[in-house]
C-alpha positions as CSV (number, residue, x, y, z in Angstrom):
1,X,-1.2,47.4,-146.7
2,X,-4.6,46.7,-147.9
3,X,-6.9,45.0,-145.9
4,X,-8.6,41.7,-147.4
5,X,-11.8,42.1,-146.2
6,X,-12.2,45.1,-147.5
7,X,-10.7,44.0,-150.9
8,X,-13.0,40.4,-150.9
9,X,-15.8,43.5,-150.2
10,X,-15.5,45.3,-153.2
11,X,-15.3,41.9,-155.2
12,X,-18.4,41.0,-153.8
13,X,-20.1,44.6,-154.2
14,X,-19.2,44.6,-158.0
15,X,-20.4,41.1,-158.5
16,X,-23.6,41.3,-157.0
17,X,-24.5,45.0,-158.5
18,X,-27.2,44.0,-160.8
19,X,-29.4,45.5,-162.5
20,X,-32.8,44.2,-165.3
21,X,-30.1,43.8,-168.4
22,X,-27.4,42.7,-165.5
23,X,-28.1,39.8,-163.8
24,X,-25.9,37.9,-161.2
25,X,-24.8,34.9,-162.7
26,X,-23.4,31.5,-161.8
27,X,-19.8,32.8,-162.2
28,X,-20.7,35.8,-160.1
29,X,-22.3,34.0,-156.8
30,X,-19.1,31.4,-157.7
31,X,-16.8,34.5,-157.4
32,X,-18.0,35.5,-154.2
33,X,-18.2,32.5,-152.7
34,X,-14.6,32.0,-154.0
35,X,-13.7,35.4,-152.3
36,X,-15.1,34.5,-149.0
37,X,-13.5,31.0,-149.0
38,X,-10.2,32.7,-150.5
39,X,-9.8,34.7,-146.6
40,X,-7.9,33.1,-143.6
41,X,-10.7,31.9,-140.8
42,X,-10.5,35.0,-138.6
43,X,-11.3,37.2,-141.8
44,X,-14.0,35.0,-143.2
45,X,-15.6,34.8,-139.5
46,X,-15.5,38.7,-139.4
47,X,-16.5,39.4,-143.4
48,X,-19.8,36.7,-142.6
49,X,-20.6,39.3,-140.0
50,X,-20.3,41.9,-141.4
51,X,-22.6,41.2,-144.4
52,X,-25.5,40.0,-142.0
53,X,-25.3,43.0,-140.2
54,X,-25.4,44.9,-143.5
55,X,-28.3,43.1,-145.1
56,X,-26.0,41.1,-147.6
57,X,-25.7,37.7,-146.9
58,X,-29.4,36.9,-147.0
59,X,-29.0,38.1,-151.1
60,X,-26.1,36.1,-151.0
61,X,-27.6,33.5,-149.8
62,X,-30.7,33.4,-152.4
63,X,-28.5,34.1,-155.3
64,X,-26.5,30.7,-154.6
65,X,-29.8,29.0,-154.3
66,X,-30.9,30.3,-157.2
67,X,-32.6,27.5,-159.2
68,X,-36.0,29.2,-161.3
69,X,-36.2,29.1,-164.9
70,X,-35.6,32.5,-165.6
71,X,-32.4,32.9,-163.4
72,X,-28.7,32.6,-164.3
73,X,-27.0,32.3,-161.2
74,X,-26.9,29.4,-158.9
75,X,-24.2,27.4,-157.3
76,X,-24.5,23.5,-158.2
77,X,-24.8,20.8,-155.4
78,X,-21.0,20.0,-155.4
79,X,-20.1,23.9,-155.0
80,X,-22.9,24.9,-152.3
81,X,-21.0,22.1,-150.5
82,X,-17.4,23.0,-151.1
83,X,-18.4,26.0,-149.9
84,X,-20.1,25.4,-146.3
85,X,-17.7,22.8,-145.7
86,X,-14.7,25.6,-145.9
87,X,-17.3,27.8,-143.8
88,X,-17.6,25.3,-141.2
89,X,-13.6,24.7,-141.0
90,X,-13.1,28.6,-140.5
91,X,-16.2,29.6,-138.7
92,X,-16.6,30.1,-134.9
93,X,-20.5,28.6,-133.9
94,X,-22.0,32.2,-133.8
95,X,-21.0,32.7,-137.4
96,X,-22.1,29.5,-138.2
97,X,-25.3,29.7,-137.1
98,X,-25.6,33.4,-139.2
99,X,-24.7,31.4,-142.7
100,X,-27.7,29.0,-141.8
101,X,-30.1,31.4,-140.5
102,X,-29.3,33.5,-144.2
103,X,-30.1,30.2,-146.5
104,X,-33.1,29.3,-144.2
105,X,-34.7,32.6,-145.6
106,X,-34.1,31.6,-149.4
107,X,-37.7,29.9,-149.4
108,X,-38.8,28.0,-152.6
109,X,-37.1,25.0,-151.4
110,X,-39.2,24.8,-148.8
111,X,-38.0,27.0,-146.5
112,X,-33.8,26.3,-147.2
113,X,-34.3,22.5,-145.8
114,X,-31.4,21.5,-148.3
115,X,-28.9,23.9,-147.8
116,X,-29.8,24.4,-144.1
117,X,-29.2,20.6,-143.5
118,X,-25.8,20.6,-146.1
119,X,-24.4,22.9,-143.9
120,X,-25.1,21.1,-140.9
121,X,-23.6,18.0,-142.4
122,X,-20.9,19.8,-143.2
123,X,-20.5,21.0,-139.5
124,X,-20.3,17.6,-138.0
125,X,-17.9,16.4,-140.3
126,X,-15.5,19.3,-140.9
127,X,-15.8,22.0,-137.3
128,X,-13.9,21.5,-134.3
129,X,-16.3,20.2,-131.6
130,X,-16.1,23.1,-129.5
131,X,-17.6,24.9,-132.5
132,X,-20.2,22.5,-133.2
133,X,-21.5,22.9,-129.1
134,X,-21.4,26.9,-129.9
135,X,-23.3,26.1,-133.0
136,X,-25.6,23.8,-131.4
137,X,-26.7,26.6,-128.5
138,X,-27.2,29.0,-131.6
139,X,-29.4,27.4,-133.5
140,X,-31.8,25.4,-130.7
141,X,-34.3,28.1,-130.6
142,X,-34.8,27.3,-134.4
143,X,-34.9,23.9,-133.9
144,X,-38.8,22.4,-133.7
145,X,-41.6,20.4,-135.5
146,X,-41.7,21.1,-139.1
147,X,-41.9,19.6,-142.5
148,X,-41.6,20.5,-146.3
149,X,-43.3,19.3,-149.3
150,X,-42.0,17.2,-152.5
151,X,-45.3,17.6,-155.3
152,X,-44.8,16.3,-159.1
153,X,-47.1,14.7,-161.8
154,X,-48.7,12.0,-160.1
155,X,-47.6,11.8,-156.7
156,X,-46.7,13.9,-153.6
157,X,-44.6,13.8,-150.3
158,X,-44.1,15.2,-147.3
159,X,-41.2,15.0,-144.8
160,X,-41.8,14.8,-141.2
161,X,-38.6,16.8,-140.5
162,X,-37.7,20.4,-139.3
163,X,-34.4,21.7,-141.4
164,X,-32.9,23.4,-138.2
165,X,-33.8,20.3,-136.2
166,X,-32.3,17.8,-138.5
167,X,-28.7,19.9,-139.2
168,X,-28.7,19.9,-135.3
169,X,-29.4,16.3,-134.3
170,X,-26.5,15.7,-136.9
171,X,-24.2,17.7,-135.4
172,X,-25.1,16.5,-131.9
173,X,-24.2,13.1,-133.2
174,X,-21.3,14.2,-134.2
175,X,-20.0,14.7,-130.5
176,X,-18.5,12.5,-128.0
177,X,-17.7,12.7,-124.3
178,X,-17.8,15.8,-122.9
179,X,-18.4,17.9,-126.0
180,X,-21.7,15.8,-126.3
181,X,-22.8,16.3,-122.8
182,X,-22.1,20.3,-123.6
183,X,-24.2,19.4,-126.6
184,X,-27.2,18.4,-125.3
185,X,-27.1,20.7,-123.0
186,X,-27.2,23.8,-125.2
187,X,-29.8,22.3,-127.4
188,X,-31.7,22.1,-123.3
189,X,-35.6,21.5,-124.3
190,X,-35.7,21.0,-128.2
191,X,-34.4,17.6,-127.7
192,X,-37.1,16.1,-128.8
193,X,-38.0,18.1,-131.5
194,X,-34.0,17.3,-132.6
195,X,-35.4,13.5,-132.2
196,X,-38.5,13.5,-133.9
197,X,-36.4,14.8,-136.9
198,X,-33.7,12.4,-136.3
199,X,-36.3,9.6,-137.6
200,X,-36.5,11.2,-141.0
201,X,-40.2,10.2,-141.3
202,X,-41.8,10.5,-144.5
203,X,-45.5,10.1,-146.4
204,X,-45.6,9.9,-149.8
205,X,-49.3,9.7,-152.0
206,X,-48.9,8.1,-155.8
207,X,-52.3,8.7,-157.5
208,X,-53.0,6.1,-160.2
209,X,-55.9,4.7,-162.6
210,X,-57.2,2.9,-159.7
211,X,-56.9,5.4,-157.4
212,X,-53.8,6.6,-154.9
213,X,-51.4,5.1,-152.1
214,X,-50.1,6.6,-148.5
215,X,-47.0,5.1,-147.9
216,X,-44.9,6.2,-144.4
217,X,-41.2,5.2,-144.1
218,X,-38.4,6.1,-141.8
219,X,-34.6,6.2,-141.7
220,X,-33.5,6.4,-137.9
221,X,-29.7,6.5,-138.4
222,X,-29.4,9.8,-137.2
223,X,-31.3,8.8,-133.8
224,X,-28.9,5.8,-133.5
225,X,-26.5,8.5,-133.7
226,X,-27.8,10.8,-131.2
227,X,-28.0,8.2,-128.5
228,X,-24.3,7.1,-129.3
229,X,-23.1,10.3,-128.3
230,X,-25.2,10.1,-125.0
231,X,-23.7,6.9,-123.8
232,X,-20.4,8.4,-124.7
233,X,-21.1,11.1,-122.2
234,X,-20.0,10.2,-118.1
235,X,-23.4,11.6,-117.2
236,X,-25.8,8.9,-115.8
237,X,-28.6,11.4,-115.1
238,X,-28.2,12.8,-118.9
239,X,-28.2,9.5,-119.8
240,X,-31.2,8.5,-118.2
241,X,-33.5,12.0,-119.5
242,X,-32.0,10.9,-123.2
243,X,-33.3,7.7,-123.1
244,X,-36.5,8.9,-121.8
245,X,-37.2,11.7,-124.7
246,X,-35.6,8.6,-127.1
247,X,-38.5,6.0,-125.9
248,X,-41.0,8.5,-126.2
249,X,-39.9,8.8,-129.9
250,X,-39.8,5.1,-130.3
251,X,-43.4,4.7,-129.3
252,X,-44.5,6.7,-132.2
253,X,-42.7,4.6,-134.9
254,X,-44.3,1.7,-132.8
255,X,-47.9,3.0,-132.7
256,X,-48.1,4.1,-136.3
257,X,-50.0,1.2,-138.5
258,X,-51.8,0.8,-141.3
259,X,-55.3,2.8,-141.2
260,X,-58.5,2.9,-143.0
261,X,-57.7,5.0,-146.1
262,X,-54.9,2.7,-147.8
263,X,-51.6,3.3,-145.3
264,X,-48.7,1.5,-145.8
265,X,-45.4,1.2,-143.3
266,X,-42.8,0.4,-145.0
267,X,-39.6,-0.4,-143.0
268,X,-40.6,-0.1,-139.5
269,X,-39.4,-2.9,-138.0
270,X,-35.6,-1.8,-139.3
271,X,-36.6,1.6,-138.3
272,X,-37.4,0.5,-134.9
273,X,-34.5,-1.7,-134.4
274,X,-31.9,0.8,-135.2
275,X,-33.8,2.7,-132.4
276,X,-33.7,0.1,-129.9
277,X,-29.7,-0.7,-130.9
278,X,-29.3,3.5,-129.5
279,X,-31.4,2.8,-127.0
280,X,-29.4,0.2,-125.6
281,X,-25.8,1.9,-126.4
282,X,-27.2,4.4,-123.7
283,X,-28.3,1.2,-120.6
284,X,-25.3,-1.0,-121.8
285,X,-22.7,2.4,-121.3
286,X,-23.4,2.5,-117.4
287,X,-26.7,0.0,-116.5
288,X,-26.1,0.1,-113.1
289,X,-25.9,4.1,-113.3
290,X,-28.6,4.6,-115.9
291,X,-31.4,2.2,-113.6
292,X,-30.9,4.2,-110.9
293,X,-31.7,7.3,-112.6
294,X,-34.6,5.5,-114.2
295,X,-35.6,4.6,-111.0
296,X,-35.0,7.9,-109.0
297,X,-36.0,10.5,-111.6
298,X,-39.6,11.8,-111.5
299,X,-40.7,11.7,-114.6
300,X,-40.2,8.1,-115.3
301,X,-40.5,6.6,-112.5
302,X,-43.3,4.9,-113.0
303,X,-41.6,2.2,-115.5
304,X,-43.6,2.8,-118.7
305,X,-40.2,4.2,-120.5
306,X,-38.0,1.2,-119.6
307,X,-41.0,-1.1,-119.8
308,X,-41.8,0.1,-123.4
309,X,-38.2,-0.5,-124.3
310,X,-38.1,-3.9,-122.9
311,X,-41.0,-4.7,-124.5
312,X,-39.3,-3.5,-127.9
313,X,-36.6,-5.7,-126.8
314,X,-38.9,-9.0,-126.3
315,X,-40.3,-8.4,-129.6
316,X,-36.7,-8.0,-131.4
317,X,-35.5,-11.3,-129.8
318,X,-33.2,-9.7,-127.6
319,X,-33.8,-11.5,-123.8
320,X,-30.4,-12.1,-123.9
321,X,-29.3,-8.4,-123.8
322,X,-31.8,-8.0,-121.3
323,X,-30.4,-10.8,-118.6
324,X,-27.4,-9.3,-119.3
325,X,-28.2,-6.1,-118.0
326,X,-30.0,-7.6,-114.9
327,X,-27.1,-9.4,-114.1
328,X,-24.8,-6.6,-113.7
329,X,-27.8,-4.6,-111.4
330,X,-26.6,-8.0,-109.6
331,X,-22.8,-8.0,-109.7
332,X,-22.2,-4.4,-111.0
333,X,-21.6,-3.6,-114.4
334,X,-17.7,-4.8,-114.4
335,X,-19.0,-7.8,-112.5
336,X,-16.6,-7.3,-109.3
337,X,-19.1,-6.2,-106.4
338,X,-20.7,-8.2,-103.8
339,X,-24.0,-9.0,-104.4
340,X,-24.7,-8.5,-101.3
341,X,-23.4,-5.7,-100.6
342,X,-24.2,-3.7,-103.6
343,X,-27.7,-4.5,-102.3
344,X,-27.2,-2.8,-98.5
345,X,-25.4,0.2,-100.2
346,X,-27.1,3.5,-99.1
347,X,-27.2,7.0,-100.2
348,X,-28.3,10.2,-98.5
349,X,-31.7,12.0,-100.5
350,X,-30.7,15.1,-101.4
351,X,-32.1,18.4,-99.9
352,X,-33.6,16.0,-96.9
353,X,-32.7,15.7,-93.2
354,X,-30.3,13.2,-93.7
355,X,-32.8,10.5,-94.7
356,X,-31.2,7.3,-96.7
357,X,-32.7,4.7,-99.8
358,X,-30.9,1.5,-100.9
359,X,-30.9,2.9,-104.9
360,X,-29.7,-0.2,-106.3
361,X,-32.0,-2.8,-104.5
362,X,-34.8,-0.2,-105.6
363,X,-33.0,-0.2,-109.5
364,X,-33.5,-4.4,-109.1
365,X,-37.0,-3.9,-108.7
366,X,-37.4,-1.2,-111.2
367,X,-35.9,-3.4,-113.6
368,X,-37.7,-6.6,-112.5
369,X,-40.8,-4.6,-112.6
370,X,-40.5,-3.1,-115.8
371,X,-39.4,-5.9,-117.6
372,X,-42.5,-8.3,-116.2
373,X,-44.7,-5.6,-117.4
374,X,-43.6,-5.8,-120.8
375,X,-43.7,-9.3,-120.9
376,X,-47.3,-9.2,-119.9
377,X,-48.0,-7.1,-122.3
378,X,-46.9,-9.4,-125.3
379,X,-48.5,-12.2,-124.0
380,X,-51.1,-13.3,-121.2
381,X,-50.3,-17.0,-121.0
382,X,-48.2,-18.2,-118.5
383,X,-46.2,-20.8,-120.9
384,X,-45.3,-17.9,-122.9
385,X,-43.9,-15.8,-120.0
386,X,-41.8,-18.8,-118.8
387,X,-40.1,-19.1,-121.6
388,X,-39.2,-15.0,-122.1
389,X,-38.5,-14.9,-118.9
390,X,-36.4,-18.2,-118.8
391,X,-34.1,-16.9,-121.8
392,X,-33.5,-13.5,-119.8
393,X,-32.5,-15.5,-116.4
394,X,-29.9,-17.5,-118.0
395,X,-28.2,-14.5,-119.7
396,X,-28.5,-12.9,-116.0
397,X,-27.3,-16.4,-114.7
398,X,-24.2,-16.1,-117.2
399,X,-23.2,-12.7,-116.3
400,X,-23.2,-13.4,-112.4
401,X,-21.3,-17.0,-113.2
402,X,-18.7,-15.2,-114.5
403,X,-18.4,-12.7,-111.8
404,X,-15.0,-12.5,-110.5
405,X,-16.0,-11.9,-106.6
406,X,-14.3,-15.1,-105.7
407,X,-10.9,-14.9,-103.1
408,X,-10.8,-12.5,-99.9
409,X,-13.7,-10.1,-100.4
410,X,-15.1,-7.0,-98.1
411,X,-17.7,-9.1,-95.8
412,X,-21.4,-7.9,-96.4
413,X,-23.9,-9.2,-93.6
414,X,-21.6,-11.5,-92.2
415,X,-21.4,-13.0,-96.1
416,X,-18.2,-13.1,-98.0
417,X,-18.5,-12.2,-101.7
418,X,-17.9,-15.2,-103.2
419,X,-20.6,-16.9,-101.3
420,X,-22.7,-14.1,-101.7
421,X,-22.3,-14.7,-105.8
422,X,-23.3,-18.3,-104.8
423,X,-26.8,-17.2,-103.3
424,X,-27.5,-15.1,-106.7
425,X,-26.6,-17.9,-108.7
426,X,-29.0,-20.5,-106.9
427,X,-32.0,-18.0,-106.8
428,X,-31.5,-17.7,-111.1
429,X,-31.1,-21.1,-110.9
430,X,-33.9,-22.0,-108.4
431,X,-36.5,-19.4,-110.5
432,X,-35.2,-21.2,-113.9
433,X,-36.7,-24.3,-112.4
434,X,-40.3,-23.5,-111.6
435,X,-42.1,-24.0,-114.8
436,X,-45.8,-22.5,-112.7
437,X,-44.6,-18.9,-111.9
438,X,-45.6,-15.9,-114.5
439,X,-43.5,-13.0,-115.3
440,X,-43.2,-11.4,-112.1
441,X,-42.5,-13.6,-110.1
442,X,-40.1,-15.5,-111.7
443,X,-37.9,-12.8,-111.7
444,X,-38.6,-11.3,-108.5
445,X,-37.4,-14.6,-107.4
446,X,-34.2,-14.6,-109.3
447,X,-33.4,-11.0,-108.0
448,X,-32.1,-11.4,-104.6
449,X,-30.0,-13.4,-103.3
450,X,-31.2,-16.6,-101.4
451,X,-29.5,-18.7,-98.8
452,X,-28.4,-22.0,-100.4
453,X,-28.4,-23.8,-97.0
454,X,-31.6,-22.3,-95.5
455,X,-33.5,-21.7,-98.6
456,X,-34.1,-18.0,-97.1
457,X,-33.6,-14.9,-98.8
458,X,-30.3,-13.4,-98.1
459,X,-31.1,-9.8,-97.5
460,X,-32.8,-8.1,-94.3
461,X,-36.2,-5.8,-94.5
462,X,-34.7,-2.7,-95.4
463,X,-33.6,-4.4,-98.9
464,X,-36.4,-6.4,-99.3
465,X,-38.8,-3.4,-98.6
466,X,-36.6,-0.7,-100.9
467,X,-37.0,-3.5,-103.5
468,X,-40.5,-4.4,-103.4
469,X,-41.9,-0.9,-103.2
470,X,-40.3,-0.2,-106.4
471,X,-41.5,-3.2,-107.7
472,X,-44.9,-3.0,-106.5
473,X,-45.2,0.8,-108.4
474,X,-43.7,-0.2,-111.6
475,X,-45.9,-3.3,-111.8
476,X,-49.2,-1.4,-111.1
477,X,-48.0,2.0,-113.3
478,X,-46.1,0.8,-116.0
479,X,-47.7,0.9,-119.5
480,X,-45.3,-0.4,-121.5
């Protein structure tokens, strides 16, 4: 019985032979594509392999891209693509990552960016996810800053984005659930390289008579993406360092503006809202985990991530997305916990002695602090503050009305729950109504729960101090 790999082989070997009278044309490179495509996945996998390891797939490879004057071969746009999206239904991740690697190395089209990018394209759409996660851990060491070159009569552009990076942030927001956590975890510490190639940033110069124009624009779908398939993900931790490398690309869409030497953004305000929508996919998919991680994680917890988003979020018009997210750090994110109680829950530190911290009251005052930064930040005067901080308490106040805590609850302190929601809604209510207080402490005093019959605070030290700590460090370090 003959074998078909070696019979796609010696299609292949004939069809490539060439020689200076005898060169490979279109219909030859569309024959052997044909002949790879032709094979069962398990065959295609193993013939890929087998012409990498024999030097073959890199001419391969060139031949299909072959677009100069002079040569005759070539596959067109619609059958390059045919072909890597048959590749990517039969090949395992390994393999995969083998086709790309050979088209990175055809050059002249600035180092493969198009079909490197095609192919991951054709990954996300057409692979089985457990392929696209082998893929993914393939190709990361590839994946970092980079950019290629557009130059014609007149004008010139470059594109802030890494061909390896892009096909992977692609494919990465492709995934959900657990495939995606397994995701970002093989990609590990190119993250933000995928990112920064996920905004598809590009400069473009058009000389005329009187003289030439920078313009820089961005297209941040792909981002939006990426931080969909985070908050799709169980994992509040992974969550949290997502949204962290995400900010950090934020801020330079934010800080890029018009320069001396005739810069012009165009689109950043769409750019940057599409941002802030994936940011907040990621805080609404679990706020009450995702604050805590904030809050407890090393690296940003100082506030100046969550305060730079916030901040974002002021300037988009978006208090209301913001309350809402405070007022499930007060009544959980389903709205069914005690106020109270939520507040007195402890948690061992890891690796310690068995010491204890009160992570959610120290989330409240993360979030309290970070978002009084940011309002700060915008805008000194204390009218101005009022009212930000006004619209955010009364999206807060709506979430905790609607708390269903009411009926024969757990007691907390000696407080039942629905009196405990009570004391939260009077504090919103009570902080709503002083028209004197600036950012910070109109929401610290909305945050806890306050006694409607004593006019106390309803929480003991150990709250109040777990609380104010954090506040106090995310006030002072934040730079939003």
């Amino acid at each position: 019985m003959t074998d078909p790999i070696q019979s796609a082989t010696q299609v292949i070997d004939c069809r490539m032979s060439s020689g200076f009278l005898n060169p490979v044309t279109h219909d030859d490179i569309r024959a052997v594509t044909d002949q790879i495509s032709a094979l069962p996945a398990a065959d295609a996998d193993r013939l890929v392999d087998q012409l990498a390891a024999e030097g073959r797939l890199d001419r391969i490879a060139e031949e299909a891209m072959d677009g100069s004057i002079l040569g005759m071969g070539g596959l067109s746009t619609d059958e390059r693509q045919s072909f890597f999206a048959d590749m990517a239904d039969k090949l395992d991740g390994a393999s995969l990552a083998t086709l790309s690697n050979a088209f990175a190395k055809t050059g002249g089209d600035s180092q493969g960016y198009t079909p490197v990018t095609e192919l991951g394209s054709a990954i996300a759409t057409h692979a089985a996810p457990q392929t696209r996660v082998d893929y993914l851990g393939q190709i990361a060491g590839g994946a970092g800053t980079g950019s290629h070159s557009d130059v014609g009569f007149g004008y010139s552009g470059v594109n802030l984005v890494d061909a390896e990076a892009r096909a992977a942030g692609e494919v990465l927001g492709s995934l959900q659930g657990s495939f995606a956590q397994s995701g970002f975890q093989a990609l590990g510490s190119r993250l933000p390289d995928v990112l920064t190639s996920a905004i598809d940033g590009d400069m473009t110069t058009v000389a005329g008579m009187g003289g030439s124009a920078t313009t820089v624009s961005w297209n941040a779908d792909n981002f939006e993406a990426i931080m969909g398939a985070a908050a799709s993900t169980g994992d509040a931790d992974l969550k949290a360092q997502v949204f962290d490398a995400g900010v950090d690309t934020l801020r330079s869409v934010r800080d890029t503006n018009t320069i001396i030497g005739g810069l012009t953004v165009v689109g950043k305000d769409d750019a940057l809202r599409t941002m802030t929508d994936g940011l907040t996919a990621i805080v609404d998919s679990d706020t009450t985990g995702v604050m805590r991680e904030l809050t407890m994680n090393g690296t940003t917890r100082d506030g100046s991530d969550f305060a730079a988003y916030a901040k974002e979020m002021l300037n988009q018009g978006r208090e209301a997305e913001l309350g809402t997210q405070m007022g499930r750090l007060q009544v959980g994110n389903d709205g069914t916990e005690n106020a109270v109680d939520r507040l007195y829950r402890s948690e061992v530190v890891p690796n310690t002695d068995r010491q204890t911290r009160l992570p959610n009251a120290a989330a409240l005052g993360y979030f309290v602090g970070g978002v009084s930064a940011a309002v700060k930040s915008i805008d000194a005067d204390v009218a101005s503050q009022q009212a930000s901080t006004t619209a955010v308490l009364k999206s807060a106040l709506t979430v905790v009305d609607k708390a269903r805590v009411g009926g024969p609850a757990a007691l907390a302190v000696g407080t039942a729950a629905s009196v405990a929601k009570e004391w939260v809604q009077f504090a919103v209510n009570s902080a709503i109504e002083n028209p004197n207080a600036d950012a910070a402490v109109t929401l610290a005093r909305a945050a806890l729960p306050i006694d409607a019959s004593t006019g106390e605070t309803g929480v003991g030290s150990a709250v109040m101090s777990d609380f104010e700590d954090t506040l106090s460090f995310v006030s002072q370090f934040a730079r939003p």
